[in-house]
N, C-alpha and C positions, 0 to 999 in steps of 0.2 A: 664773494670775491670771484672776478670770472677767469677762465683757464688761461687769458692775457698775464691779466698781473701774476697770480699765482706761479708762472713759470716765470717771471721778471724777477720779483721776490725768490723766488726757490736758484733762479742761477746766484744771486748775487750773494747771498746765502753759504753757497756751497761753496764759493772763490774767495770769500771776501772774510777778512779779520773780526770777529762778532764784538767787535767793539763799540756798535750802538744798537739800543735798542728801539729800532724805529717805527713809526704805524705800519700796517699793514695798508701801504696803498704804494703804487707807481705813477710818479708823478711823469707827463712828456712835457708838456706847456705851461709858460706862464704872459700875464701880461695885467700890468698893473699892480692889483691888489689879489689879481685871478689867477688860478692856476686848475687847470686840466689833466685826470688820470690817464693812462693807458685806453681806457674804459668810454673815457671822452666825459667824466663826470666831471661838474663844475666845483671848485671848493672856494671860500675866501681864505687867503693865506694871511692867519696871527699867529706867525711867527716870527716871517718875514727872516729866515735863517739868519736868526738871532741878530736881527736888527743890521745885517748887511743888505737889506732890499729897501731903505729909505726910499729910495726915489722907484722903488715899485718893480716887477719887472720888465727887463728888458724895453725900457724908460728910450723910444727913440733917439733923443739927440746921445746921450751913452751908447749906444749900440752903431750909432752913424760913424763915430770919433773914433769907435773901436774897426769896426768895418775900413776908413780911413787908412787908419793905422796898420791893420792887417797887410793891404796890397804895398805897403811901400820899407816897411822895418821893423821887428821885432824884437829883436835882443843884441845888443853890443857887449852885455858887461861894461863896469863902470873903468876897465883897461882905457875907453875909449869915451869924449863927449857924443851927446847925439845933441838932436835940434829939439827935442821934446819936453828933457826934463828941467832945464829952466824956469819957462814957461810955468809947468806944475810946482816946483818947489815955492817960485815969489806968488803964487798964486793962493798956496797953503800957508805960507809966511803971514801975507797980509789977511788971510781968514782967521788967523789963530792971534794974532797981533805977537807972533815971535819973531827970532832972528834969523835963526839956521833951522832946516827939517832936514833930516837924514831918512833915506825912504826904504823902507824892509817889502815884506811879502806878507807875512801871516802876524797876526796878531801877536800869538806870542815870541813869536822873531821881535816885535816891536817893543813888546816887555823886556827880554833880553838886554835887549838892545840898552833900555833904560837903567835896567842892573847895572850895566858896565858904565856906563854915561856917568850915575851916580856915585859910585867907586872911584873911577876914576876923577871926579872930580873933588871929590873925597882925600884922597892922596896929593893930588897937585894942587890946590884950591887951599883947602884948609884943614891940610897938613896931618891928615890921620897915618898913624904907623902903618908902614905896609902892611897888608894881608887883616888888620884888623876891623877894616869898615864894617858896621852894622847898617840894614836898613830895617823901616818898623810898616809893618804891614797888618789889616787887619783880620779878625778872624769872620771865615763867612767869605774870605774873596773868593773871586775862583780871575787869575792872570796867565790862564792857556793850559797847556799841557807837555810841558818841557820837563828834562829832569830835575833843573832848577826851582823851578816853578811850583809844582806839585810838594815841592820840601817844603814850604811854608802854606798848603791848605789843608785848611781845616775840614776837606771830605775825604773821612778816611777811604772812601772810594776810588779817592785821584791819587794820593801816595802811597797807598798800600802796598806792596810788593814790587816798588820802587827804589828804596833805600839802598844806601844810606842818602839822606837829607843832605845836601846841599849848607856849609856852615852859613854865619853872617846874616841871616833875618832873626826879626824878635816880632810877637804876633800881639796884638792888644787888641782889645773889644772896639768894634767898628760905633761909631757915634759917640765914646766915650773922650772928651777932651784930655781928661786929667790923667784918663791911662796914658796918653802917649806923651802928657809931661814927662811923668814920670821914668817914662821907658827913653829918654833923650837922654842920651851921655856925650862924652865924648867924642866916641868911635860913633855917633849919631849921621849919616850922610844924607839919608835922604828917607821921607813917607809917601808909600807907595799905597795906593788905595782906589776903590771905585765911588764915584760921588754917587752912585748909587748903586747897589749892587745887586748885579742884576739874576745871578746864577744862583744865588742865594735866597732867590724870590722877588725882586725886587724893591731892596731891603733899602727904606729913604731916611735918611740922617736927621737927627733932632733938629730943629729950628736955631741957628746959629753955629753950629758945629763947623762948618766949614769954616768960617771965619776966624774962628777960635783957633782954627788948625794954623791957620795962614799969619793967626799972630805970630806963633809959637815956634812956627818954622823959621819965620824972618828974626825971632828975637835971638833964637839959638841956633843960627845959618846950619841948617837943614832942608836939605831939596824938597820941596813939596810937588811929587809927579803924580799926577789927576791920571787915572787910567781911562780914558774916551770910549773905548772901543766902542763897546754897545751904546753906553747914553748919552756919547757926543752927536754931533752935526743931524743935530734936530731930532731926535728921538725923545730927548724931555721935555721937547717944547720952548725951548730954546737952542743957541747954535749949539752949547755947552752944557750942560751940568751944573755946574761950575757958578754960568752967569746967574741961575737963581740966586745965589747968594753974592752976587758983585766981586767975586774973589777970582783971581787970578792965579794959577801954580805958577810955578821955575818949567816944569814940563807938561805937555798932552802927550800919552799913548794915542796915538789912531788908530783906525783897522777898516773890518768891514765895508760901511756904507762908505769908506773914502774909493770904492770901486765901483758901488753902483750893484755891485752883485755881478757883475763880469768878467772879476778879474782877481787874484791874490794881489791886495796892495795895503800897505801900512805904514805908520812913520813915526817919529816921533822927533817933537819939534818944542822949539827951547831957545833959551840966549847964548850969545856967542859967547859970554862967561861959561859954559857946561859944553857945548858943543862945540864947541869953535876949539876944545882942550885933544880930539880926534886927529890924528893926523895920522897920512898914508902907510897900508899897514897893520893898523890898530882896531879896525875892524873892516866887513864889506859882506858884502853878497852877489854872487854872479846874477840873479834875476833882480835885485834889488835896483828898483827905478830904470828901469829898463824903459825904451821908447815908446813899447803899444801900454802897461804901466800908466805912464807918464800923460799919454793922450787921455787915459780909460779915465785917470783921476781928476788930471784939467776939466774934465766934461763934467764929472759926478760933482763934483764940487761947483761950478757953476749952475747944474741943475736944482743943488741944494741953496743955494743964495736967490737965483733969479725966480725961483718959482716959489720962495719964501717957503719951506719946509718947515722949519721951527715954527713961525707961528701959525700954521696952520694944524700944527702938532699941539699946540698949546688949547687951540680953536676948539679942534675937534675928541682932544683925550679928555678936556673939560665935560664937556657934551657926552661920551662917552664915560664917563666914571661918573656922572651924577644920575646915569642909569643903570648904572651899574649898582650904584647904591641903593639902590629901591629893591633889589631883587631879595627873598627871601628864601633860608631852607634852614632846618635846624643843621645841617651841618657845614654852612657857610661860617667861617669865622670873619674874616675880614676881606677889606673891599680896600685895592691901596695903589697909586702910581701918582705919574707924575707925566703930560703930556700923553704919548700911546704909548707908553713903556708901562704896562701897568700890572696887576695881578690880583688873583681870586683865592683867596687861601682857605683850606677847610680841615675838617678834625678828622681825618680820614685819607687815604690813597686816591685821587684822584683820576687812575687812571681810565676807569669805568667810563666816567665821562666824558674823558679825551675819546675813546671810542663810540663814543654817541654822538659826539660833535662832527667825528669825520662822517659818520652814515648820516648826515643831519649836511653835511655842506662845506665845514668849518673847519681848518686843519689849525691846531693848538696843540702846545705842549708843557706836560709835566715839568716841576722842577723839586726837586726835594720831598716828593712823594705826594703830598699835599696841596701844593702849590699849582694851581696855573696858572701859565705867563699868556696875556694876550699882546699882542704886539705889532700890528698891522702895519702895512704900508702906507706911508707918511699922504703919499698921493691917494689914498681910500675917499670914496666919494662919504656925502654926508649920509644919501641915499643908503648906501653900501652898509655903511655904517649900522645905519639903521636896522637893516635887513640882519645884520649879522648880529647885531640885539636879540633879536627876533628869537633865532637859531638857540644864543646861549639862554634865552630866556625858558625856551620850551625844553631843552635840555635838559636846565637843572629844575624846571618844572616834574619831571618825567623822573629825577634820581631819585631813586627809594631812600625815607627818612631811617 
């Protein structure tokens, strides 16, 4: 590590809340699927920060709309219309085939946001006693890092020294249909879940599950909210999640790649029966859909449609997991995604590796000790691809058995 990064690392270090625990590299540039150190070393980036770099970085017409945007308005608060976020809302509307999209900042502002969405429709809708609404969530999620939020996960890492818990969730095993009959009562408003979950390792639901969900929520009027963030808009290789299984929720959580990587922007979008229950007041946020926002998302979202994302995700995580699967170590256990959302699991801490991979070119990351996520950007050439086979191939070539 040269005396650049080293003092890059060591300030931020010294000022900053040691609340991740990150490689040991300083990133300045990126572009595409590429990103460059301090150092001026080349890396491929499978991470893609956790799937908010779909369209790569710094994706020209994203950066143009932003630039745009920049010289002429930035922030009104919603006190006030602007001329931008229109535009973006029926843009998001007709991608998601909802009615209303209410537009947050961070992911889990966008979770939040759902909580209340679901309560409330809970209460006025179908008629639960005040204050009693439950929602049923799986175990294994990970939906941000609020204090709400962290009440109902299951890494004692995220709740610990948080408490108390937040009332009104109940937690059931992720892929299991029958637990969350079961867990349906009354006070039932809504099932909050990741159609894939990605924090968890990448963890993909039995064959039919979703479906079974969507019976279940429609028989026993229960909100079924698909949480997007990470393996929405083209990360599984389709636009959704979701559409693997032909099923549709009441709501999508959005986040990340609805920005491009440019910008905190998030939403969550739904029918006018759930949303349309919001009125002045009852919730908001001063940055929330804001004009440069509004432009940043219009773009990202049209980059992900017009340049066919999803199935070039579908194209190339194919192609990529069935090399994946050839590779061999006694301590590989499993080989598993779905589009480039995918992961390498093994009987062991994988972090050894993840440091071999950065000296090697590759920047990747851990998830639950064991686990790596590969993740690349959606725009990754095939080329690229290839190459960066190569990389993890020599790698786990090289880890001692």
């Amino acid at each position: 590590m040269s005396a650049k990064t080293t003092a890059l690392i060591a300030l931020e270090e010294k000022y900053g809340a040691h609340n991740y625990h990150p490689l040991p590299v300083a990133l300045t540039r990126g572009k595409g699927a590429l990103v460059w150190d301090a150092d001026g070393k080349k890396y491929f980036d499978f991470l893609s920060a956790y799937s908010a770099l779909n369209q790569g970085h710094n994706h020209p017409k994203i950066v143009a709309a932003a630039k745009a945007q920049l010289g002429r308005l930035t922030l009104t608060s919603r006190a006030f219309h602007n001329d931008k976020l229109g535009a973006f809302l029926k843009l998001l509307c007709e991608t998601t085939g909802m009615e209303r999209a209410l537009p947050m900042n961070s992911g889990a502002e966008a979770v939040e946001t759902a909580i209340k969405a679901m309560r409330l429709w809970g209460y006025r809708s179908k008629g639960v006693d005040q204050d009693r609404a439950e929602i049923i969530v799986c175990e294994g999620n990970f939906h941000g890092r609020t204090t709400t939020i962290v009440g109902f996960s299951s890494d004692e890492g995220s709740w610990n020294g948080f408490g108390p818990s937040t009332p009104g969730f109940v937690k059931v095993p992720f892929g299991d249909a029958d637990a969350l009959k079961d867990a349906i009562n009354a006070n039932t408003v809504g099932f909050l879940f990741e159609p894939i979950q990605g924090e968890a390792g990448v963890i993909l639901p039995p064959p039919g599950y979703l479906k079974k969900v969507r019976r279940l929520c429609s028989t026993y009027r229960v909100l079924m909210c698909a949480d997007e963030i990470q393996s929405g808009l083209g990360r599984s290789g389709a636009l959704f999640a979701c559409d693997h299984d032909g099923i549709k929720p009441d709501l999508y959580v959005l986040g990340k790649a609805l920005s491009g990587g440019l910008y905190p922007i998030s939403a969550l979008v739904g029918g006018e029966d759930v949303l349309g229950l919001f009125t002045p007041g009852t919730h908001g946020s001063t940055f929330g859909g804001n004009p440069l926002a509004a432009a940043i998302g219009e773009a990202a979202l049209r980059v992900i449609l017009s340049e066919k994302l999803p199935a070039r995700s579908a194209r190339l995580g194919a192609l990529f997991l069935s090399r994946l699967k050839t590779l061999r170590h006694p301590k590989l256990k499993e080989v598993r995604g779905r589009g480039l959302m995918l992961a390498m699991e093994f009987t062991e801490p994988v972090r050894p590796l993840v440091l071999d991979l950065m000296k090697r070119g590759l920047l990747a990351k851990d998830t639950h000790e064991n686990t790596l996520r590969l993740a690349p950007p959606l725009v990754i050439s095939e080329s690229q691809l290839a190459a960066a086979f190569r990389v993890i191939s020599a790698a786990l070539a090289a880890l001692p058995e």
